[in-house]
C-alpha positions as CSV (number, residue, x, y, z in Angstrom):
1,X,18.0,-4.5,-22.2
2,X,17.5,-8.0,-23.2
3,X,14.7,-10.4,-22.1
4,X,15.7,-13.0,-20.3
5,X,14.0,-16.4,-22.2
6,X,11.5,-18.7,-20.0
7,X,11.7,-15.8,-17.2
8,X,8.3,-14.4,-15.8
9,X,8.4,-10.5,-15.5
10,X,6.4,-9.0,-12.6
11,X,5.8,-5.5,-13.6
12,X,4.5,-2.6,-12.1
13,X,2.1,-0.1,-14.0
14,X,1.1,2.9,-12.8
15,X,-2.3,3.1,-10.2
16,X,-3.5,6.4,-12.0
17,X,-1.2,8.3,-13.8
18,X,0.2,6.6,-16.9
19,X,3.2,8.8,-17.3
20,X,4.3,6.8,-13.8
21,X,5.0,3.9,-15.4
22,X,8.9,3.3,-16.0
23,X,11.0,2.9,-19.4
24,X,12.4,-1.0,-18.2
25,X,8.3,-1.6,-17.9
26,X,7.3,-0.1,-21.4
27,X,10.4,-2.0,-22.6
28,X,9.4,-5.3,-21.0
29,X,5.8,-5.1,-22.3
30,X,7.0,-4.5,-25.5
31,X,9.4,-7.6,-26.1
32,X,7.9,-10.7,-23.9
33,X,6.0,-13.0,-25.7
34,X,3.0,-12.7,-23.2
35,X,1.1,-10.6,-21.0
36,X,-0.9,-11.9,-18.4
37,X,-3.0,-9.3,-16.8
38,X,-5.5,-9.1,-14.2
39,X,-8.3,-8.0,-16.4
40,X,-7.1,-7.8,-20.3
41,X,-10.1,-4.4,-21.0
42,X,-8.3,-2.7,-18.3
43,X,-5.3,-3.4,-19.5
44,X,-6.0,-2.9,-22.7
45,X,-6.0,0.8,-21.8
46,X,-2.8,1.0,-21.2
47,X,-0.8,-1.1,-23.5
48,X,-2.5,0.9,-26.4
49,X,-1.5,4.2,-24.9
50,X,1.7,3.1,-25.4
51,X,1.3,1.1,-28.4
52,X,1.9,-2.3,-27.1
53,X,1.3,-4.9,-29.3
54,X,2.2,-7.8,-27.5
55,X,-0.2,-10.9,-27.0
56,X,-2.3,-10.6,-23.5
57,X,-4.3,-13.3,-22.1
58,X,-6.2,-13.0,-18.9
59,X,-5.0,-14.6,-15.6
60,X,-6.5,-13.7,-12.0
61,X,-7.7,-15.4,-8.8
62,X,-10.3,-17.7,-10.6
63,X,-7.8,-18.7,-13.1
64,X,-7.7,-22.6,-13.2
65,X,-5.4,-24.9,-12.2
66,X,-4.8,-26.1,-16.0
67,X,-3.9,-22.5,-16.7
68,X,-1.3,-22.1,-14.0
69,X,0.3,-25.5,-15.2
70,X,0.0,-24.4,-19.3
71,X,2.0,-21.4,-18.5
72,X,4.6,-22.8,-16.1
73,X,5.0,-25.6,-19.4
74,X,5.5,-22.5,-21.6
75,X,8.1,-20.7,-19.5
76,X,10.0,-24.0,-19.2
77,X,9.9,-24.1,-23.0
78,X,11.6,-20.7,-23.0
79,X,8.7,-17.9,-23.5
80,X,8.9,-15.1,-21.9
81,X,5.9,-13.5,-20.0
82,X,4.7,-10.4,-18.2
83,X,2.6,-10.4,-15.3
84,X,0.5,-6.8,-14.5
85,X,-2.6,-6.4,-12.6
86,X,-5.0,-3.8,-13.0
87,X,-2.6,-1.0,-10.7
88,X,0.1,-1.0,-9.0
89,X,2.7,-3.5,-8.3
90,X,1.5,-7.2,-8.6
91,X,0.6,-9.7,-5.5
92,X,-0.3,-6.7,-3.2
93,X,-3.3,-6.9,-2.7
94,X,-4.1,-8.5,-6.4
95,X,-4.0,-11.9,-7.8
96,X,-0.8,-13.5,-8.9
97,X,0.4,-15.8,-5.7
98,X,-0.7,-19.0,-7.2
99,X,1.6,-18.4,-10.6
100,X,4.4,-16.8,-8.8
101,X,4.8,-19.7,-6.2
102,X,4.5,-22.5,-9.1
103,X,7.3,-20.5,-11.0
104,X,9.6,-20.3,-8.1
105,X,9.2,-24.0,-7.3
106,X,9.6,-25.2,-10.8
107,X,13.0,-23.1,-10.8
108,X,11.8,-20.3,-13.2
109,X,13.7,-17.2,-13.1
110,X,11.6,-14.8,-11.5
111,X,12.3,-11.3,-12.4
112,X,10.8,-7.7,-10.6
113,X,10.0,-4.8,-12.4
114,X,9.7,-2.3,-9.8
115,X,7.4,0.7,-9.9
116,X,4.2,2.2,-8.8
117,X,2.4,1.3,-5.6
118,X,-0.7,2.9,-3.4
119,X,1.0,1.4,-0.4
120,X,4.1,3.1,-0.3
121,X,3.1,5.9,-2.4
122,X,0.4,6.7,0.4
123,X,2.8,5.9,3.2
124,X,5.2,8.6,1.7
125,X,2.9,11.7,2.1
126,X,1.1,10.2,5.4
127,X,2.8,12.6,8.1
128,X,3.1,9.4,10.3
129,X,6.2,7.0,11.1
130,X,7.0,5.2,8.1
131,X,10.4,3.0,10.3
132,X,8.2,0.2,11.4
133,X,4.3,-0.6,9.6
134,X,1.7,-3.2,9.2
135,X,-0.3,-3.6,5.8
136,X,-3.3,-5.1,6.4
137,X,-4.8,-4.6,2.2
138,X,-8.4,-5.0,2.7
139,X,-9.9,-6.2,5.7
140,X,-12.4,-8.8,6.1
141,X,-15.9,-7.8,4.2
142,X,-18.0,-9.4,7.2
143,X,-18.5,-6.8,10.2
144,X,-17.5,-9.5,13.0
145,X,-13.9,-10.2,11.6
146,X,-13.5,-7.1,10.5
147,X,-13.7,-6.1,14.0
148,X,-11.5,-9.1,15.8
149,X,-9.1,-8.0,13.4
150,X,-9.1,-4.3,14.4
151,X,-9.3,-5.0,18.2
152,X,-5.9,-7.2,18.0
153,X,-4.1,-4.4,15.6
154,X,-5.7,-1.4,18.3
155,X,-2.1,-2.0,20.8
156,X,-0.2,-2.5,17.7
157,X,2.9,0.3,18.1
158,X,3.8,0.5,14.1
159,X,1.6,2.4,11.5
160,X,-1.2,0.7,10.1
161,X,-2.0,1.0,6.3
162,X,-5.4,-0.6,5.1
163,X,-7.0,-0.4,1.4
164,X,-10.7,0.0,0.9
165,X,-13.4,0.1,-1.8
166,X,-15.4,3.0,-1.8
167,X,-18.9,1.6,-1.3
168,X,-17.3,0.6,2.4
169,X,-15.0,3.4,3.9
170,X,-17.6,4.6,6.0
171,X,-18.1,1.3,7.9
172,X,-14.4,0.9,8.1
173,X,-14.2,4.5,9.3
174,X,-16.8,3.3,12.0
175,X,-15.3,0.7,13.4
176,X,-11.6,2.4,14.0
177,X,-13.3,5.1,16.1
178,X,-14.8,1.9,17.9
179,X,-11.4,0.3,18.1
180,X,-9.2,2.9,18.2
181,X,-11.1,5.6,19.5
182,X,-11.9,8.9,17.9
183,X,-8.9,10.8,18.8
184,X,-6.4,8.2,17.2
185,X,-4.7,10.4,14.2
186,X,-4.9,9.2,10.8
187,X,-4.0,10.0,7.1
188,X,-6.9,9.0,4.3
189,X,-4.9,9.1,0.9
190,X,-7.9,8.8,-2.0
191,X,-7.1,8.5,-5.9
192,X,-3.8,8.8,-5.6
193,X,-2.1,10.5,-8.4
194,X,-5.5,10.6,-10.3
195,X,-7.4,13.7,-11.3
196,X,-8.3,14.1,-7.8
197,X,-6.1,12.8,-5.3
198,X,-6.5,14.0,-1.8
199,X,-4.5,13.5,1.5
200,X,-5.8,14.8,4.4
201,X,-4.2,13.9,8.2
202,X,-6.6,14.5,11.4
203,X,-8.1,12.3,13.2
204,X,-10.5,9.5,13.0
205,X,-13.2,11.1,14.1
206,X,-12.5,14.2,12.3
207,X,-11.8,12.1,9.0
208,X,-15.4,10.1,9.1
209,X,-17.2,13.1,9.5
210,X,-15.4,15.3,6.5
211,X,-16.6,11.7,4.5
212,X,-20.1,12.0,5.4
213,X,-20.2,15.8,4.6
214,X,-19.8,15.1,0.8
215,X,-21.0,11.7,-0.2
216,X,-18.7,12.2,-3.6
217,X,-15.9,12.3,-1.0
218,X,-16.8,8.4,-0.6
219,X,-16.1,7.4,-4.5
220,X,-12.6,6.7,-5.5
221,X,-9.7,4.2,-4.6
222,X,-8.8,4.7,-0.8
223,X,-5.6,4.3,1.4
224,X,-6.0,4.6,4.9
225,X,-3.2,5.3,7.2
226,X,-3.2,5.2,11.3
227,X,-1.2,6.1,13.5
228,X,0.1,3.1,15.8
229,X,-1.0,3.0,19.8
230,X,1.2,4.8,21.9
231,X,-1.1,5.0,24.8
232,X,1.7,3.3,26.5
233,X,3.5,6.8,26.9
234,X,1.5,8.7,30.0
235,X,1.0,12.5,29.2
236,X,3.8,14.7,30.8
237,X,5.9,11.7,31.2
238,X,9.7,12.7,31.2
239,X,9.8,11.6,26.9
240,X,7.2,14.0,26.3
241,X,9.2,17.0,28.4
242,X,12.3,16.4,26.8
243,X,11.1,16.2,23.2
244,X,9.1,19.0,23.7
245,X,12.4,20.8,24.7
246,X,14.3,19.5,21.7
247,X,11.9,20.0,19.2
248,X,12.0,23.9,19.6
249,X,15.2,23.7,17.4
250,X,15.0,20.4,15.8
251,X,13.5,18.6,13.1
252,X,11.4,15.3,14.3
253,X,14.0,13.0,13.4
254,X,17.0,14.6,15.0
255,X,15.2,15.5,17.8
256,X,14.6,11.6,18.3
257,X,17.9,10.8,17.8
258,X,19.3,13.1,20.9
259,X,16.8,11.7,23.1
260,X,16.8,8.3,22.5
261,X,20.5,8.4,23.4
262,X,19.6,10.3,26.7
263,X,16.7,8.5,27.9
264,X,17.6,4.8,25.9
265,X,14.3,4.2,24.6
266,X,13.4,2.9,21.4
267,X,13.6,5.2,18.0
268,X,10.5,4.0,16.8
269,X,8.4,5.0,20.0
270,X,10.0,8.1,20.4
271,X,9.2,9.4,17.2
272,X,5.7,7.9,17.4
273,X,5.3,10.5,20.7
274,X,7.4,13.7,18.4
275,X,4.8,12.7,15.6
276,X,2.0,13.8,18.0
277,X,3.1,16.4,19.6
278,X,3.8,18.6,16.2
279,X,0.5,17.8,15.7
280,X,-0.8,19.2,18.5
281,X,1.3,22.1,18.5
């Protein structure tokens, strides 16, 4: 492939694993004229495990003003540049938005390199809906918002997906079971594709006290997956008899499909309802 002169690149790296990161990444990395990472050590890491000599300056959140403007001058001049953060796939959850939006409105070409990603890597192995979700990244650090926030989300139907630093999983952990109550299933996805990755579904409850068993089950990089509110379908209720009924022979997802034609109810809360009851089964 060819770089594209005066275009910024917004490539993914991998969140653990280096062998995760794609061949158009490696080959962008290689040929731009500059990498802006989150945090050039870091970085540093992984360019030279690849042998990636290209220049790298630092750009992140408390990057000034002057710097967004120097770069936008040198992509109008025609340089090409890279933007990485730390892990994962730029902008989510990590710095970038003020660059990115100056590019776009100065007309830059803005170009993705898609790749790794704890959100939908996590969401993949979570054992909960994945049609319809809400990714709230981290939550508010003070107790007070942290809590408005989980009291409007605790009626919210779709899956929720949170990150969180390790040094505060147990207080998030604590106020879900007071928002959402202990039963409220969940998936906790830690150091994803690292040495020791873990994914373990049960439910809130369940999940905060397997964390305080072990406090080295508190260290690493979490995602935090819960199942949406479906306290909206009564127990016994017709939905629950007939999926019960179709699920003897059927997979979750066809077994939604039959009766959401019979009883006209939407996909998404149906298989919500199929969701929990193979779990309870």
């Amino acid at each position: 492939m060819s770089i594209v002169p005066g275009a910024l690149y917004v490539v993914a790296t991998p969140i653990g694993n280096l062998q995760d990161i794609s061949l158009r990444a490696l080959e962008v990395l290689r040929t731009v004229d500059l990498i802006l990472a989150e945090d050039t050590r870091h970085s540093a890491r992984l360019l030279g495990h690849f042998g990636i000599n290209s220049a790298v300056n630092s750009f992140h959140d408390h990057s000034t003003r002057k710097l967004t403007e120097d770069i936008i001058r040198r992509l109008r001049d025609g340089a090409a540049m890279a933007l990485i953060a730390d892990a994962g796939t730029p902008l989510i959850s990590d710095p970038g938005y003020p660059l990115l939006n100056a590019a776009l409105a100065a007309g830059i070409r803005v170009i993705p390199i898609p790749g790794p990603s704890a959100l939908t890597s996590a969401l993949s192995v979570a054992g909960l809906p994945t049609e319809k979700f809400v990714f709230e990244g981290f939550l508010p650090a003070k107790r007070a918002s942290r809590l408005q926030r989980l009291q409007e989300l605790a009626r919210e139907s779709r899956t929720h997906l949170f990150y969180e630093a390790p040094h505060r999983i147990g207080r998030l952990s604590e106020d879900q079971i007071q928002c959402y109550g202990p039963q409220r299933t969940a998936t906790l996805a830690k150091e994803l594709t690292k040495l020791h990755e873990t994914i373990r579904k049960d439910t809130l409850d369940s999940l905060y006290r397997w964390l305080l068993e072990d406090v080295t089950r508190q260290k690493g990089e979490f995602v935090l997956i819960v199942a949406g509110d479906i306290a909206s379908v009564p127990e016994n209720s017709e939905l629950e008899r007939v999926l019960k009924v179709l699920l003897r022979t059927m997979s979750a997802r066809e077994a939604v499909g039959v009766a959401a034609e019979i009883l006209k109810e939407p996909r998404n809360k149906l298989y919500q309802l199929a969701v929990r009851l193979g779990s309870d089964s």
